[in-house]
C-alpha beads as a LAMMPS data file, in Angstrom:
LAMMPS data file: protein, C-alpha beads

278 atoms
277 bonds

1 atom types
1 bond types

-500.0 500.0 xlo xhi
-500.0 500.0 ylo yhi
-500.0 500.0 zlo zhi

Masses

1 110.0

Atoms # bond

1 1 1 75.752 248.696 371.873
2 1 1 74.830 252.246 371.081
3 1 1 77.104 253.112 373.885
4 1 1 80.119 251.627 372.780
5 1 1 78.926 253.015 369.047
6 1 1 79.185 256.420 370.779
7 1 1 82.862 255.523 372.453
8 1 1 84.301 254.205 369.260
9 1 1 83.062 257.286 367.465
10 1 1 84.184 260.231 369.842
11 1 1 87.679 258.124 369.673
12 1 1 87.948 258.525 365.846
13 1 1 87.053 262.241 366.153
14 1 1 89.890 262.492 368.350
15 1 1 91.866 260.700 366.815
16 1 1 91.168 262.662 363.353
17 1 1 91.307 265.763 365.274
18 1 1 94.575 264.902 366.179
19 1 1 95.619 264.064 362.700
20 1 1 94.658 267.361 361.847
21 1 1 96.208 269.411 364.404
22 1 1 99.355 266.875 363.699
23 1 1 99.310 267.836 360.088
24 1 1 98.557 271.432 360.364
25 1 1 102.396 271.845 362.704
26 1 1 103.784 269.827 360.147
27 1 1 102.884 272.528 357.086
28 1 1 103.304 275.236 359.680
29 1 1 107.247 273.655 360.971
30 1 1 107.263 273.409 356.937
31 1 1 106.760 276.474 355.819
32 1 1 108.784 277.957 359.368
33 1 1 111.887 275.873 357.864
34 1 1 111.144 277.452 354.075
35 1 1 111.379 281.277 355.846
36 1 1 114.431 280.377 357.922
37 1 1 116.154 278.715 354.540
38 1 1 115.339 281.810 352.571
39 1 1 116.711 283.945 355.326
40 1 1 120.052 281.951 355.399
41 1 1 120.338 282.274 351.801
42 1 1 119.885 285.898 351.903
43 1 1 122.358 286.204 354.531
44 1 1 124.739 283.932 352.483
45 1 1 124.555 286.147 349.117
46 1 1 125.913 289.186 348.426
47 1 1 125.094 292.005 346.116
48 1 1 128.213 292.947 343.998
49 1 1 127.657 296.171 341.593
50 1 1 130.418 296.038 338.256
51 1 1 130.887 299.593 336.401
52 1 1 130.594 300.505 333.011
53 1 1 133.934 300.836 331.435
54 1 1 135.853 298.687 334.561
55 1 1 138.627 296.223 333.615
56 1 1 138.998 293.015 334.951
57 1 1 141.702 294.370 337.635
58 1 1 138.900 296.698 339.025
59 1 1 136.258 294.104 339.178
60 1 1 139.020 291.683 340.814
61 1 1 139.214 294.274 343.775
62 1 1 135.706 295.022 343.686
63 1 1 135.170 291.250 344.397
64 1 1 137.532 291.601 346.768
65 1 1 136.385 294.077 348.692
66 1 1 133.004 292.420 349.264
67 1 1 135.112 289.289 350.801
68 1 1 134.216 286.568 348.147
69 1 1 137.819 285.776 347.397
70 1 1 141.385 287.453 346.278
71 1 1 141.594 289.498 343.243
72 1 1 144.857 287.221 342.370
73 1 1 142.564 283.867 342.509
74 1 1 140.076 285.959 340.369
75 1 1 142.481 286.947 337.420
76 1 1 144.250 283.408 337.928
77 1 1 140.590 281.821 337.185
78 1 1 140.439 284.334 334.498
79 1 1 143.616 283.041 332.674
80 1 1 142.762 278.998 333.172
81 1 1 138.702 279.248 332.608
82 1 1 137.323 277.382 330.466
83 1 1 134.884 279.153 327.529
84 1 1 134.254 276.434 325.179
85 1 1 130.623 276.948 326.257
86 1 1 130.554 280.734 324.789
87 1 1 131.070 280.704 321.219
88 1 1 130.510 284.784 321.162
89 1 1 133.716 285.299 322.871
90 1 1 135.694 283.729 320.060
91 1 1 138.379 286.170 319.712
92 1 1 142.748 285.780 318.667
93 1 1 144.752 283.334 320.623
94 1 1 146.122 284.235 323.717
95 1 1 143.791 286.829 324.493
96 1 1 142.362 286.988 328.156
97 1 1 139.149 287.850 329.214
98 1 1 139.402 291.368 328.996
99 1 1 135.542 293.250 327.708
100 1 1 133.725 290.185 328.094
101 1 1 132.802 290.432 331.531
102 1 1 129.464 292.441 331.393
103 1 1 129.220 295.319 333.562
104 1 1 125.906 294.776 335.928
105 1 1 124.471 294.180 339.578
106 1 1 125.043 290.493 340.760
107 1 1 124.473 288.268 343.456
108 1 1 126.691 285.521 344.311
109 1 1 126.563 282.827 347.165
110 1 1 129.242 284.265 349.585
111 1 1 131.351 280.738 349.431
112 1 1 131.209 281.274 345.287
113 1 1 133.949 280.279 343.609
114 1 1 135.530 282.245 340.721
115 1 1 134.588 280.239 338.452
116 1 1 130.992 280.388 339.494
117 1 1 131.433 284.136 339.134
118 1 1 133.226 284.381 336.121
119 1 1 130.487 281.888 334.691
120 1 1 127.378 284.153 335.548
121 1 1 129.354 287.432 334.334
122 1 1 129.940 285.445 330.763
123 1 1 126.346 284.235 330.847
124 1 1 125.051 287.819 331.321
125 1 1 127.076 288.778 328.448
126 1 1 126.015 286.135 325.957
127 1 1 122.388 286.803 326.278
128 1 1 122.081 290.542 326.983
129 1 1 124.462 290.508 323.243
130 1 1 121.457 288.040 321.852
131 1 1 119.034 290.870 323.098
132 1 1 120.228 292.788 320.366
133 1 1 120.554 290.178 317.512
134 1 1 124.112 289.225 318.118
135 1 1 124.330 285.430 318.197
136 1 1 127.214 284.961 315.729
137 1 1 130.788 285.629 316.622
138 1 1 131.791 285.149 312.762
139 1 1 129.605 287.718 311.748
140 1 1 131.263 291.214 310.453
141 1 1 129.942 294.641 311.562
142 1 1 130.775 297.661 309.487
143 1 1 133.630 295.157 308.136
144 1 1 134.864 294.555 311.795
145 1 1 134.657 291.237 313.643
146 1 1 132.834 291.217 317.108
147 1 1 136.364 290.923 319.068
148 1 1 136.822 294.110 316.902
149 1 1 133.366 295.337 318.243
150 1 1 133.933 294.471 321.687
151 1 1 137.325 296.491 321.538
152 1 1 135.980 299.466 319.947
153 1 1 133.284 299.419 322.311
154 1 1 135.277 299.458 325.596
155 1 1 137.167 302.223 324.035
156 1 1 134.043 304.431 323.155
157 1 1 132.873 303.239 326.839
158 1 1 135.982 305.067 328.266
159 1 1 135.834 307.992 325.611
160 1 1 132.319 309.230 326.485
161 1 1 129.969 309.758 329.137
162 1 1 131.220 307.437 331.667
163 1 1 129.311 306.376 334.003
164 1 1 125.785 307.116 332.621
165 1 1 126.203 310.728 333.110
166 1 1 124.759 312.904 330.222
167 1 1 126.839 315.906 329.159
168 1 1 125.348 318.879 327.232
169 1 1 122.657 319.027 324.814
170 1 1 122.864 315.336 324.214
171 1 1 121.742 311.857 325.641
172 1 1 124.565 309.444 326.438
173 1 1 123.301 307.134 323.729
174 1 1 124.075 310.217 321.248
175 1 1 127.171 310.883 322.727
176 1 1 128.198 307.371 322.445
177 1 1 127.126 307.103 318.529
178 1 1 129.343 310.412 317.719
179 1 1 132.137 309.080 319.311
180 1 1 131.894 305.909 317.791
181 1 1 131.491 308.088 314.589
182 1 1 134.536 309.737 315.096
183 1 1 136.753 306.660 315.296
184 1 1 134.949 304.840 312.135
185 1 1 135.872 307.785 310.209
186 1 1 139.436 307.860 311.524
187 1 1 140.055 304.466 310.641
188 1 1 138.165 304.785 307.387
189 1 1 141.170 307.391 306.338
190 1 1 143.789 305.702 308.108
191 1 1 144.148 308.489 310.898
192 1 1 145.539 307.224 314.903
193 1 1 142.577 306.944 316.553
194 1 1 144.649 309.034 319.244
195 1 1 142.671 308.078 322.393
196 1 1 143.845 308.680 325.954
197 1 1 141.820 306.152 327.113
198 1 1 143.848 303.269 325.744
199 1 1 147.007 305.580 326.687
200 1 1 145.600 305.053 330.433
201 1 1 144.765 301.539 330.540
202 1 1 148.604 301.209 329.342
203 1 1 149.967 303.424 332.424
204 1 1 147.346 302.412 334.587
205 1 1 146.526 305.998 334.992
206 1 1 142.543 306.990 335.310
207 1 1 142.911 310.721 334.017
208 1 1 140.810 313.119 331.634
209 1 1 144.003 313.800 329.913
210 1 1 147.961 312.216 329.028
211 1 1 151.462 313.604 329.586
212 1 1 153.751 314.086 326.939
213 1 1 155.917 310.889 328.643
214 1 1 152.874 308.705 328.798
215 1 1 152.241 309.314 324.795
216 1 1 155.731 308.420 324.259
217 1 1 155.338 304.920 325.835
218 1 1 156.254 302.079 323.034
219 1 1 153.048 300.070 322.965
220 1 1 150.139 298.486 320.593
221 1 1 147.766 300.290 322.872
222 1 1 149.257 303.692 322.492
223 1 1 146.893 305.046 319.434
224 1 1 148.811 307.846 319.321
225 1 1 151.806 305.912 318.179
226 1 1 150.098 303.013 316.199
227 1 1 146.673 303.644 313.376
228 1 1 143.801 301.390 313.713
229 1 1 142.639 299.086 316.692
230 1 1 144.433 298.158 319.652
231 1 1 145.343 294.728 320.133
232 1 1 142.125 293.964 322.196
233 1 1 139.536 295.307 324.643
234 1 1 140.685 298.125 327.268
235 1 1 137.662 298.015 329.826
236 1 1 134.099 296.101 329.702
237 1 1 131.525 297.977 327.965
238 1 1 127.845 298.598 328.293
239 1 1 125.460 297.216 325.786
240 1 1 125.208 300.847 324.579
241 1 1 128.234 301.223 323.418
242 1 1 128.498 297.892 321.979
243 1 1 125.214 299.091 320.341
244 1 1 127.081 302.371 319.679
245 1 1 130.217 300.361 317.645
246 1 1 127.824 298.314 315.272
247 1 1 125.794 301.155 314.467
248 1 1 127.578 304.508 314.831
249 1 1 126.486 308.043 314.175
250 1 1 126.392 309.548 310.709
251 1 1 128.910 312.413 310.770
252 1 1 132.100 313.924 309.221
253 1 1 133.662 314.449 312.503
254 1 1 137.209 313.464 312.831
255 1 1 138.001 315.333 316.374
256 1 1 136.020 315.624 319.693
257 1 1 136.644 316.624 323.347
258 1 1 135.684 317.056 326.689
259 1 1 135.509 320.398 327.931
260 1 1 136.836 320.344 331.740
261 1 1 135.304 320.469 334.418
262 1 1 131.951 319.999 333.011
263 1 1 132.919 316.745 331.144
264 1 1 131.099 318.515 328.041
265 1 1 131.848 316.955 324.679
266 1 1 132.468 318.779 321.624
267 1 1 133.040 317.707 318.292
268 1 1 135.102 319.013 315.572
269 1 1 135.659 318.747 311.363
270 1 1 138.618 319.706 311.255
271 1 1 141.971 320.111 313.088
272 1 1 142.093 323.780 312.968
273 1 1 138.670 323.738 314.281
274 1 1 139.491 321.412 316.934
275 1 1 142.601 323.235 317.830
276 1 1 140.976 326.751 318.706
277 1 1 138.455 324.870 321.131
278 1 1 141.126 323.569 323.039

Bonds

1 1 1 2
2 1 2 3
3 1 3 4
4 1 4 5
5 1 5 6
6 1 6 7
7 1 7 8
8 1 8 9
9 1 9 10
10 1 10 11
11 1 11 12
12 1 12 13
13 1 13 14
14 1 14 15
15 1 15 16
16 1 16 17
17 1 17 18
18 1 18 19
19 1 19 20
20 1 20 21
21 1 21 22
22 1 22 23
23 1 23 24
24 1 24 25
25 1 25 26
26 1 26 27
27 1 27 28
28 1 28 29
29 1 29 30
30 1 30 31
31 1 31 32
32 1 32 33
33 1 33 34
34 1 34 35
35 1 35 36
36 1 36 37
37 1 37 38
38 1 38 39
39 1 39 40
40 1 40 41
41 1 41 42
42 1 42 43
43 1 43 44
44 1 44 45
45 1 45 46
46 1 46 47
47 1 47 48
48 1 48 49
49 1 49 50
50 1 50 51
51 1 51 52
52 1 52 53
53 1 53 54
54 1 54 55
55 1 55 56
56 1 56 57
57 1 57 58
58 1 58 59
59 1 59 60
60 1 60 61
61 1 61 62
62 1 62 63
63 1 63 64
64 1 64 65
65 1 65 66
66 1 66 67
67 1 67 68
68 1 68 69
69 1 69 70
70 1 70 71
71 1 71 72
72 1 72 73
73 1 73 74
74 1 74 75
75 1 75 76
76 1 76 77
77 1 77 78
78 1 78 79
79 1 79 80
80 1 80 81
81 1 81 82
82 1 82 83
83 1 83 84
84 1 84 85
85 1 85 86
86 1 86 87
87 1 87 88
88 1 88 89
89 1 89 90
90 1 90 91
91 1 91 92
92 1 92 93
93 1 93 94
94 1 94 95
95 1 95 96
96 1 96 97
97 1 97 98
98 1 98 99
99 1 99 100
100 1 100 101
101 1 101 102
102 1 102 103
103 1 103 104
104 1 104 105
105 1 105 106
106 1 106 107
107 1 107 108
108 1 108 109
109 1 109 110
110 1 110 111
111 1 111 112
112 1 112 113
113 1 113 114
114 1 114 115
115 1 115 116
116 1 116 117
117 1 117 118
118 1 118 119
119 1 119 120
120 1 120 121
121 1 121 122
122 1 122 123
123 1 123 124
124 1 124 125
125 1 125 126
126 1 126 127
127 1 127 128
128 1 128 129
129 1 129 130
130 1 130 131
131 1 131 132
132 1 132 133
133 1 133 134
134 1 134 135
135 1 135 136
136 1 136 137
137 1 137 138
138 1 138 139
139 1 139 140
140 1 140 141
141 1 141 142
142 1 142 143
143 1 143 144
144 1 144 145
145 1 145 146
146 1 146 147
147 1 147 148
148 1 148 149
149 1 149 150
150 1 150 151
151 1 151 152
152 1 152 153
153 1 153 154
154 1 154 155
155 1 155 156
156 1 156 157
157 1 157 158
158 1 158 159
159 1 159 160
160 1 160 161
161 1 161 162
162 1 162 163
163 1 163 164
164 1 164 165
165 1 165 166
166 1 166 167
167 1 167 168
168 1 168 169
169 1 169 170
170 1 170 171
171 1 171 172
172 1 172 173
173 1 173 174
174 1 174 175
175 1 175 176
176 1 176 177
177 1 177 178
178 1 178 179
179 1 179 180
180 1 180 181
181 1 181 182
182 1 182 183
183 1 183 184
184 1 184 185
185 1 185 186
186 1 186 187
187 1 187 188
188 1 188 189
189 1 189 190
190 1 190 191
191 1 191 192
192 1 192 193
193 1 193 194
194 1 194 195
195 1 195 196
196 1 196 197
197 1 197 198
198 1 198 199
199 1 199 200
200 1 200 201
201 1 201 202
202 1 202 203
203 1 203 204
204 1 204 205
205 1 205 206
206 1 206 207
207 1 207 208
208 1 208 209
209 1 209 210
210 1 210 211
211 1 211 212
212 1 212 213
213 1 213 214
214 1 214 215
215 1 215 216
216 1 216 217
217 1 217 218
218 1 218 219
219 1 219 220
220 1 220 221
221 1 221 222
222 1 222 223
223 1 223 224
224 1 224 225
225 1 225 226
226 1 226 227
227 1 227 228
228 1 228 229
229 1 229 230
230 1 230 231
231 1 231 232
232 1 232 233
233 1 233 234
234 1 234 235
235 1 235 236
236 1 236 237
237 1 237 238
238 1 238 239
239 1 239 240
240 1 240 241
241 1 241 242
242 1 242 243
243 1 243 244
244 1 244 245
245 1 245 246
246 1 246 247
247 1 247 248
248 1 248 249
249 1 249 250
250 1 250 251
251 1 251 252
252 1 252 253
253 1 253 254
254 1 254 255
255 1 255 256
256 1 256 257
257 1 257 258
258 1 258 259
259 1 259 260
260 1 260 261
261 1 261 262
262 1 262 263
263 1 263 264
264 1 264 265
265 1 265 266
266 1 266 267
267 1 267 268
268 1 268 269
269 1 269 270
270 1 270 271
271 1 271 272
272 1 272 273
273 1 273 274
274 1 274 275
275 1 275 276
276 1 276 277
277 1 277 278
């Protein structure tokens, strides 16, 4: 009896042993499969950096370039998507997508679709805007609406430090806030806001400066030729210069430019004053 006790008891040892040893490949096979699945996605996302002050034609071939699809397919998904979900980017009818595609490092699943992208570059811009208290599209700033803003912004994006360079004595934040104190007190007088920077995004040009021809150009985006706003955004701005176009610099600056090659701003009163320093 004690014998067979003995049997039947080195038998369920085994067989718990084996349990055990059973179970132990299982959470080791487990977490093997976990490692190789992290790996794969890895290998199946790429990292896709967006500039400050890009337009959506430059992000298009930047997402082309990393192989996710054609910068046509991206601008086509541009045109049809569908924002009903993002009440910030209420803006006029008919306008596209343009400043509303926040400038940032992303990763996307390599088969992404556009719309997938387009989705997590409007979700970026949605809450990094509620970071700084903007959750109301209908809400006024300084008497302009946030389209305004946005506009303004990717304007004062293109007009300043670029990308997050500092130039002379002052920060790029302080740059920014000039600038956008310049153009507040331009429109608050009625004065062209005069910016090559929307000149450029007409000609497609990318230049510190414009040609008499290019200021000649009939358009609603040539400030030379037209006061106030331009019809909409020109590039996609950082949050600092969004935060720069709701809350400007104090000044009585109406003139400022960049000294070349140093990309050096300098800010003037008047136009006399701004006349000797070029």
């Amino acid at each position: 009896m004690f014998k067979k006790l003995f049997v039947l008891g080195f038998l369920i040892i085994l067989i718990l042993g084996a349990i055990g040893i059973w179970g132990a490949y299982r959470a080791y096979k487990n977490r093997e499969a976990e490692r190789v699945a992290r790996m794969q996605q890895q290998v199946e996302e790429t990292t896709v950096t967006t500039v400050e002050g890009w337009t959506n034609l430059q992000i298009a071939e930047q997402l082309e370039r990393h192989v996710l699809f054609l910068k046509k397919d991206f601008l086509d998904a541009l045109n049809k998507f569908d924002e009903s979900e993002y009440p910030l980017l209420a803006r006029p009818e008919n306008k596209d997508l343009e400043g509303y595609l926040f400038p940032d490092t992303y990763r996307f699943a390599k088969d992404a679709t556009p719309e997938e992208v387009i989705t997590k570059m409007l979700t970026n811009f949605s809450s990094r805007l509620d970071s700084i208290g903007i959750q109301d599209a209908n809400q006024k700033y300084n008497n302009l609406s946030l389209f305004e803003i946005i506009t303004l912004a990717s304007i004062i994006e293109k007009e300043s430090g670029g990308q997050g360079a500092t130039t002379g004595d002052l920060s790029l934040q302080d740059e920014r806030n000039l600038v956008a104190s310049v153009f507040y007190n331009r429109l608050g007088i009625g004065q062209a806001l005069e910016s090559d920077a929307t000149v450029n995004f007409i000609t497609g040009k990318d230049s510190p400066g414009v040609s008499a021809e290019d200021l000649q150009v009939n358009s609603a985006y040539n400030t030379y030729k037209y006061a106030g706003l331009p019809p909409g955004p020109i590039s996609n701005p950082s949050l600092g210069s969004i935060k720069a176009a709701i809350t400007p610099a104090k000044s009585d600056y109406l003139y400022f430019l960049h000294k070349q090659p140093s990309g050096q701003v300098d800010f003037s009163r008047t136009f006399e004053e701004h006349k000797s320093k070029k």
